[in-house]
Every structure is written in C-alpha cells, then in structure tokens.
N, CA, C and O atoms as CSV, one atom per row, in Angstrom:
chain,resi,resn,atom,element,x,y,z
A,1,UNK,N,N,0.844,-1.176,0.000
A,1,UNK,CA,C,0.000,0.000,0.000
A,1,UNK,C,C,0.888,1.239,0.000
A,1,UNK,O,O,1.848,1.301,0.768
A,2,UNK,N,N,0.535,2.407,-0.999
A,2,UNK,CA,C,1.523,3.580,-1.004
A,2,UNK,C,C,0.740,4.345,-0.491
A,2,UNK,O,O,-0.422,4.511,-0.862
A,3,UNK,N,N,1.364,4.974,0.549
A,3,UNK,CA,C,0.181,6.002,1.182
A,3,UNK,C,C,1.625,7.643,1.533
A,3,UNK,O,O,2.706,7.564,2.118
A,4,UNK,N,N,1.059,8.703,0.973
A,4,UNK,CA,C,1.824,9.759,0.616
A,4,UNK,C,C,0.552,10.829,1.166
A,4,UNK,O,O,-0.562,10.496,1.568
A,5,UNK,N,N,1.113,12.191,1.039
A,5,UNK,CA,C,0.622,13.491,1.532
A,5,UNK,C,C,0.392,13.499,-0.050
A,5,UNK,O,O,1.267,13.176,-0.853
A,6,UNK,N,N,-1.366,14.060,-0.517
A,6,UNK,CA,C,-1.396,14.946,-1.543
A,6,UNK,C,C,-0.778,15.947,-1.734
A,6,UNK,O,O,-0.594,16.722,-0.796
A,7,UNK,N,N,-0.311,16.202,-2.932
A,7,UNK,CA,C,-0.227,17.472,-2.971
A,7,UNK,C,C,-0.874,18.304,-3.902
A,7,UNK,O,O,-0.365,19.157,-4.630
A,8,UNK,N,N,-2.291,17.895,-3.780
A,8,UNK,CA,C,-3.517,18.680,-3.892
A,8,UNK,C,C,-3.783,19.337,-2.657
A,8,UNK,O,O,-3.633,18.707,-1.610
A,9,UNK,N,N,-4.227,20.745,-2.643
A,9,UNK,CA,C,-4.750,21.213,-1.694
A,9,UNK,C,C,-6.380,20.894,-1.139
A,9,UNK,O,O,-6.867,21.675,-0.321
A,10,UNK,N,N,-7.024,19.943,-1.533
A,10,UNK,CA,C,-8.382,19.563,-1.223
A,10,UNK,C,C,-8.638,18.250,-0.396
A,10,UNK,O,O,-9.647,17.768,0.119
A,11,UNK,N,N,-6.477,17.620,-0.524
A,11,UNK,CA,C,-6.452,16.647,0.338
A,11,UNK,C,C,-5.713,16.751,1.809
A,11,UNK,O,O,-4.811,17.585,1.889
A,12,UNK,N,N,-5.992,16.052,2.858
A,12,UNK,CA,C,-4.879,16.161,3.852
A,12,UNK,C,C,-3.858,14.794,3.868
A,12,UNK,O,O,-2.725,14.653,4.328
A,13,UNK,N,N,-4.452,14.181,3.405
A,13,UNK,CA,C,-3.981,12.907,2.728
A,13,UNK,C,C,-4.244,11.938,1.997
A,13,UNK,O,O,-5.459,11.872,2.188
A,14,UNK,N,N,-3.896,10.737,0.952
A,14,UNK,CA,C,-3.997,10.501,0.287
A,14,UNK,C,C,-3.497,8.905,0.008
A,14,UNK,O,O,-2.286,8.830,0.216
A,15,UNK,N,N,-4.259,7.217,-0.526
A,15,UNK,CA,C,-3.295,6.232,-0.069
A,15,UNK,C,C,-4.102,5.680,-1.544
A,15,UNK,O,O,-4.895,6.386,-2.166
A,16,UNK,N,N,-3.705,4.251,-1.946
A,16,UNK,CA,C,-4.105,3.935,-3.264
A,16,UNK,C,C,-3.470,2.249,-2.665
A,16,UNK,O,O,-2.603,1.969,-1.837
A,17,UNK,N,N,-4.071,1.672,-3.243
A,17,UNK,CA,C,-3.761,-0.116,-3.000
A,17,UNK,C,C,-3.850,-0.582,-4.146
A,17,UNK,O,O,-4.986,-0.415,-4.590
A,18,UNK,N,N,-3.136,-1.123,-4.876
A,18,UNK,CA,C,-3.495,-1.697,-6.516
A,18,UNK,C,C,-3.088,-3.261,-6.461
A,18,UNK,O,O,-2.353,-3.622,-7.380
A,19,UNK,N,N,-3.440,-4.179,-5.572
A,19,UNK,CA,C,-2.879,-5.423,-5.892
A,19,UNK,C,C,-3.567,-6.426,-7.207
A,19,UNK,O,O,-4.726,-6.406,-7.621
A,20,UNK,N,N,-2.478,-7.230,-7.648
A,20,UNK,CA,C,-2.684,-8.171,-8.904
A,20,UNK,C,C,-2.929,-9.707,-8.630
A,20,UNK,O,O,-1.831,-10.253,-8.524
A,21,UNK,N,N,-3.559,-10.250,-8.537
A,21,UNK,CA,C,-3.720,-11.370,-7.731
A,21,UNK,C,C,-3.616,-12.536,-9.196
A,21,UNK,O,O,-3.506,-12.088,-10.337
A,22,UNK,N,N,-3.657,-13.600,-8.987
A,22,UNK,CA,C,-3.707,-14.595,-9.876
A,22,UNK,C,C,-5.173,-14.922,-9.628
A,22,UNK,O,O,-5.627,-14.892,-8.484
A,23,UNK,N,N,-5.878,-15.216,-10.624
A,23,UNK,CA,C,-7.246,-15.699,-11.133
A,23,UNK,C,C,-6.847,-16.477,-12.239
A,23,UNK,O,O,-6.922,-16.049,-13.390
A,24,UNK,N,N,-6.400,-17.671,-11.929
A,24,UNK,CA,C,-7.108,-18.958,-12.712
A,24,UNK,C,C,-5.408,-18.783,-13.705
A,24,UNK,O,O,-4.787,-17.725,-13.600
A,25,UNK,N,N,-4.875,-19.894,-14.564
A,25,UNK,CA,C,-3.708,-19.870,-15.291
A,25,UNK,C,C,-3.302,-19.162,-16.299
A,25,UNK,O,O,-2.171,-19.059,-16.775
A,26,UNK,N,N,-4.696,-18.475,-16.724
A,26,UNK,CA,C,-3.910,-17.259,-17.537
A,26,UNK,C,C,-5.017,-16.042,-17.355
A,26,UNK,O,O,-5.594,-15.497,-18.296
A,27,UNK,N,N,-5.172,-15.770,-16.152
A,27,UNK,CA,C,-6.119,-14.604,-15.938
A,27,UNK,C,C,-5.310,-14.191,-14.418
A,27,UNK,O,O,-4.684,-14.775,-13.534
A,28,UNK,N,N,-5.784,-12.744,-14.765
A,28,UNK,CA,C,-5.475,-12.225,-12.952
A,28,UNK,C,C,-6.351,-10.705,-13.171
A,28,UNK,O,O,-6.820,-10.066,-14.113
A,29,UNK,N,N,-6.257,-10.596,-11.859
A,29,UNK,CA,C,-7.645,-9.853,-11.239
A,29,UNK,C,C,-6.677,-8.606,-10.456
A,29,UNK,O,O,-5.812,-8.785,-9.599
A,30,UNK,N,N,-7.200,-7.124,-11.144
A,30,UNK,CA,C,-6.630,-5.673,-10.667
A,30,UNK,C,C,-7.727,-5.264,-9.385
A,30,UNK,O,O,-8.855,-5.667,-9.666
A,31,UNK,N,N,-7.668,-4.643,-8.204
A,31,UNK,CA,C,-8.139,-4.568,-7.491
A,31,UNK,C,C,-7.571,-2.601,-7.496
A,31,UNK,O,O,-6.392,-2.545,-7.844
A,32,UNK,N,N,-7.811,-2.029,-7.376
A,32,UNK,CA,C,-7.534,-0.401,-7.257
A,32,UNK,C,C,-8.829,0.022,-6.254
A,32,UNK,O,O,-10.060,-0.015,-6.279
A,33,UNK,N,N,-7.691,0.466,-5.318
A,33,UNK,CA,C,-8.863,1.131,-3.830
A,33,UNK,C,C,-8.006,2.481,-3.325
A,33,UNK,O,O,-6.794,2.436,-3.532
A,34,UNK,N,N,-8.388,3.320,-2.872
A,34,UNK,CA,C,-8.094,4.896,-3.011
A,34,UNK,C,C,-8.877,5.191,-1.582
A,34,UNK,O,O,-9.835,4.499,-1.238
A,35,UNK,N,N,-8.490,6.033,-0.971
A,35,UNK,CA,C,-8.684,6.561,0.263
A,35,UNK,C,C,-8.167,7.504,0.872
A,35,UNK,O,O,-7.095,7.586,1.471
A,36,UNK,N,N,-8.976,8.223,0.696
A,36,UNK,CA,C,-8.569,10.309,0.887
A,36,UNK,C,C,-9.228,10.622,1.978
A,36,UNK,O,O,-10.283,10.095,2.331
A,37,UNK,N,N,-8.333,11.932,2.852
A,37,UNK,CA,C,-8.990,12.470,4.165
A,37,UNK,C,C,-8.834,13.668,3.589
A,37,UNK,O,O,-7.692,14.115,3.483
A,38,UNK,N,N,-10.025,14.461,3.077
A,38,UNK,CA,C,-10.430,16.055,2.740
A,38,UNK,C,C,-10.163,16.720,3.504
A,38,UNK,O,O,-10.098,16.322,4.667
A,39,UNK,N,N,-9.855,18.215,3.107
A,39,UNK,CA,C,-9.649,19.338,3.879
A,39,UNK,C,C,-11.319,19.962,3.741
A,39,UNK,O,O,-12.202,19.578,2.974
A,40,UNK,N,N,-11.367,21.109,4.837
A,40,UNK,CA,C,-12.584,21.852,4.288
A,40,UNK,C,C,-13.020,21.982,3.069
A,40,UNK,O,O,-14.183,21.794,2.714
A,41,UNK,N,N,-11.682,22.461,2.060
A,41,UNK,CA,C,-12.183,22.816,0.352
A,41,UNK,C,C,-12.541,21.543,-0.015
A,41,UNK,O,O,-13.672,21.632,-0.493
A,42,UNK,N,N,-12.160,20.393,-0.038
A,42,UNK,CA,C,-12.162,18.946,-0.433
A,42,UNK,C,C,-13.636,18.797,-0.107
A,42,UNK,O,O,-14.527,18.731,-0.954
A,43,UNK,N,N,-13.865,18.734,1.700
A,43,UNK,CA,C,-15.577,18.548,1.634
A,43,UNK,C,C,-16.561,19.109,0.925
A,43,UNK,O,O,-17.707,18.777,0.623
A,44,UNK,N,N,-15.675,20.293,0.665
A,44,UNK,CA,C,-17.022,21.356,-0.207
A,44,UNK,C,C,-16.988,20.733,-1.837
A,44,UNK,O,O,-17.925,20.808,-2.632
A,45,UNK,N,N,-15.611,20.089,-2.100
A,45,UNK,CA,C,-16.187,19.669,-3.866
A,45,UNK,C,C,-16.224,18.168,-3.623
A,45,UNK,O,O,-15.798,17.281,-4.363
A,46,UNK,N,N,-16.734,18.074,-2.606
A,46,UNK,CA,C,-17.082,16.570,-2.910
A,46,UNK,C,C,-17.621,15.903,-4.221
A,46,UNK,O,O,-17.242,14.802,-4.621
A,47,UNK,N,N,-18.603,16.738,-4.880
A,47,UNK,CA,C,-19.612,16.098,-5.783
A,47,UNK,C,C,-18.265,16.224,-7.229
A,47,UNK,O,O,-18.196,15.369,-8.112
A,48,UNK,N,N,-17.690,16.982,-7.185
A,48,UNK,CA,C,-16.616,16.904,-8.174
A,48,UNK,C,C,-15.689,15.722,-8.432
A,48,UNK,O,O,-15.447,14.990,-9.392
A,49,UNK,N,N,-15.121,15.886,-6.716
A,49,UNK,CA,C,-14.139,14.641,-6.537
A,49,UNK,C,C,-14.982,13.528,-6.550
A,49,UNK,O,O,-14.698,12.578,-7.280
A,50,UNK,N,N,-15.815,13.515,-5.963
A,50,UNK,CA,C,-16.551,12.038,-6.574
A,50,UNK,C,C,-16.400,11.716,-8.506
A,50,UNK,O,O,-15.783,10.830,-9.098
A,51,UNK,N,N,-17.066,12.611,-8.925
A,51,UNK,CA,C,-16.886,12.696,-10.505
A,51,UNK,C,C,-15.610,12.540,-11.245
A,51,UNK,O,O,-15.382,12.204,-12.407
A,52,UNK,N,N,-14.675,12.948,-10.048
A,52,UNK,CA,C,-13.404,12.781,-11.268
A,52,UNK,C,C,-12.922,11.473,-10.791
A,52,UNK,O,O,-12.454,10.885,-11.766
A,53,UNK,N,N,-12.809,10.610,-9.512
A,53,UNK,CA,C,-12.538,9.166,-9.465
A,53,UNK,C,C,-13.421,8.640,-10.119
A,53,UNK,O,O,-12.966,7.852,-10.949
A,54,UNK,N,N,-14.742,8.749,-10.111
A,54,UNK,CA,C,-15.504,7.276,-10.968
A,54,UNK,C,C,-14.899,7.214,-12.237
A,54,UNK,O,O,-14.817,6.069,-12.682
A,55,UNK,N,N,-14.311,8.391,-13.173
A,55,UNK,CA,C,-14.041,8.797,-14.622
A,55,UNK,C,C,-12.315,8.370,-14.569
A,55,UNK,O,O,-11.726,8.376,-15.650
A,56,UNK,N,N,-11.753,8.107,-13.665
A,56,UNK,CA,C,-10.322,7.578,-13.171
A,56,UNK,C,C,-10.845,5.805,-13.345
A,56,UNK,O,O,-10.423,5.066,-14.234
A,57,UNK,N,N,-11.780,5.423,-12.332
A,57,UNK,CA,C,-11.808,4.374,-12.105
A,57,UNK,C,C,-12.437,3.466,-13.686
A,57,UNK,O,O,-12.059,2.344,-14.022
A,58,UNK,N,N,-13.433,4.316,-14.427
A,58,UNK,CA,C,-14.387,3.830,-15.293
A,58,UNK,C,C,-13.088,3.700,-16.800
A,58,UNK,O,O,-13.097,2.771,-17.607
A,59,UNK,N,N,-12.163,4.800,-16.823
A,59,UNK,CA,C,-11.021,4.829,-17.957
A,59,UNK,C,C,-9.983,3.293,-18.035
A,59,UNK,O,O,-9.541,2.612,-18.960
A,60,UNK,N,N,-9.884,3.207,-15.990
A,60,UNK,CA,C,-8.768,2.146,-16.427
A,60,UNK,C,C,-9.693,0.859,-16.180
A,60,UNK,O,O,-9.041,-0.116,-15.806
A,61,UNK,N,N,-10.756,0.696,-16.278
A,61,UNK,CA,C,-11.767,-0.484,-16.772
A,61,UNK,C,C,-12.066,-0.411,-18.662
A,61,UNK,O,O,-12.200,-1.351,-19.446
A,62,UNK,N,N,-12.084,0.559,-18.832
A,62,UNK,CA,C,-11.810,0.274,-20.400
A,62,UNK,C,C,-10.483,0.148,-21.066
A,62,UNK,O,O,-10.377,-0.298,-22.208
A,63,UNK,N,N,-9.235,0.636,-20.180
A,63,UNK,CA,C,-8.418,-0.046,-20.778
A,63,UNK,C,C,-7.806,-1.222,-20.377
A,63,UNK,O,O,-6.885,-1.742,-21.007
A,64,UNK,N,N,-8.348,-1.727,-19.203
A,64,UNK,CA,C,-7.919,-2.691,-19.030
A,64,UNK,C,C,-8.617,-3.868,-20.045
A,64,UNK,O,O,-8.007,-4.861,-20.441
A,65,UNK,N,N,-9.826,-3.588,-20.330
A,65,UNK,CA,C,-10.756,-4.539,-21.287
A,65,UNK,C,C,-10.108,-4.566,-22.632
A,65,UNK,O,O,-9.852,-5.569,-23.298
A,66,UNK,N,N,-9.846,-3.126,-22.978
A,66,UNK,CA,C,-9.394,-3.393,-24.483
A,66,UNK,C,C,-7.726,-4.094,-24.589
A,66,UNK,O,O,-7.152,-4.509,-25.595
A,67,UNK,N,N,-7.219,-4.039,-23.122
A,67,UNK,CA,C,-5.896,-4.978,-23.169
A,67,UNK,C,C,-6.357,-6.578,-23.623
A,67,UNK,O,O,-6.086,-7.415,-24.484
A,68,UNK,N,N,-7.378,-6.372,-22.248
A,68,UNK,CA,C,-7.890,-7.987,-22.406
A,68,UNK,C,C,-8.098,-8.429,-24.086
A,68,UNK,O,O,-7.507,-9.353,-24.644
A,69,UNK,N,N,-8.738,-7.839,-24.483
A,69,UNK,CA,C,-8.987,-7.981,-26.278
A,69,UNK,C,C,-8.204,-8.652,-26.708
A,69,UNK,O,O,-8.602,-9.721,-27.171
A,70,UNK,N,N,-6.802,-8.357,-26.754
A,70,UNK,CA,C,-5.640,-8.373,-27.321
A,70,UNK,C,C,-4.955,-9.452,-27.508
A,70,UNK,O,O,-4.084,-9.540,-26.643
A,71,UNK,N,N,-4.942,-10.716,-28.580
A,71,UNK,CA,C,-4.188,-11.811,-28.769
A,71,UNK,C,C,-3.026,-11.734,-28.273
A,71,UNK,O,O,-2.238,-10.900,-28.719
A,72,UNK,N,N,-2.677,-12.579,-27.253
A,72,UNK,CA,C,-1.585,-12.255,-26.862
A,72,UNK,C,C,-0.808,-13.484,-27.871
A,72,UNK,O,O,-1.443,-14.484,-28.208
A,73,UNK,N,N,0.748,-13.248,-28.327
A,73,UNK,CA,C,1.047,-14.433,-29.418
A,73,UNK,C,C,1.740,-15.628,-28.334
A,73,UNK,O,O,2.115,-16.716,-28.773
C-alpha cells in the first residue's frame, strides 16, 4: 500500500492499493482502492471529486478490457 501526503490542496492525505492477484492460469484480477482524508475545500467539492474518481476508475476499466482484447502471441 503507497500512502503519501497529496499534494492537492483539497487533500490532507492521500493512499491507493493496486494489488494483482492470480485468477485462474492465464487470468489475474486488478483490485484499485483509493482513500482520501479532505480538507474543508475537499468537503465542499465533494460532488466533483466524486466525478473525477468514478471517470479515473471507469477509464482504467476500459483499458484494461481493451488490453484484455488483445491476442496475446
């Protein structure tokens, strides 16, 4: 787990967990979990910061799919 000080001002801190696990002999499974402690400004754009992780989280689900696509040789 990497857990660091934003250095956004909307955070007081900031941690991210990305483990890769094995699923089955030629599959494995991304797990991405994120966990922020807001400052005042942070509580106030909540509805933003909500909006810009789902659009973080929803990007690397499509690229992780269009990897998946991909014949591997």
């Amino acid at each position: 787990m990497r857990d660091s000080h934003a250095p956004l001002p909307l955070f007081v801190s900031a941690a991210e967990d990305y483990p890769v696990e094995a699923d089955g002999p030629a599959h494995c499974r991304f797990t991405w979990r994120i966990g922020i402690t807001p400052n005042a400004m942070g509580r106030a754009g909540a509805p933003l910061t909500k909006r810009h992780f789902h659009g973080c989280f929803r990007d690397t689900g499509r690229y992780f799919d269009a990897a998946h696509s991909v014949p591997t040789p």
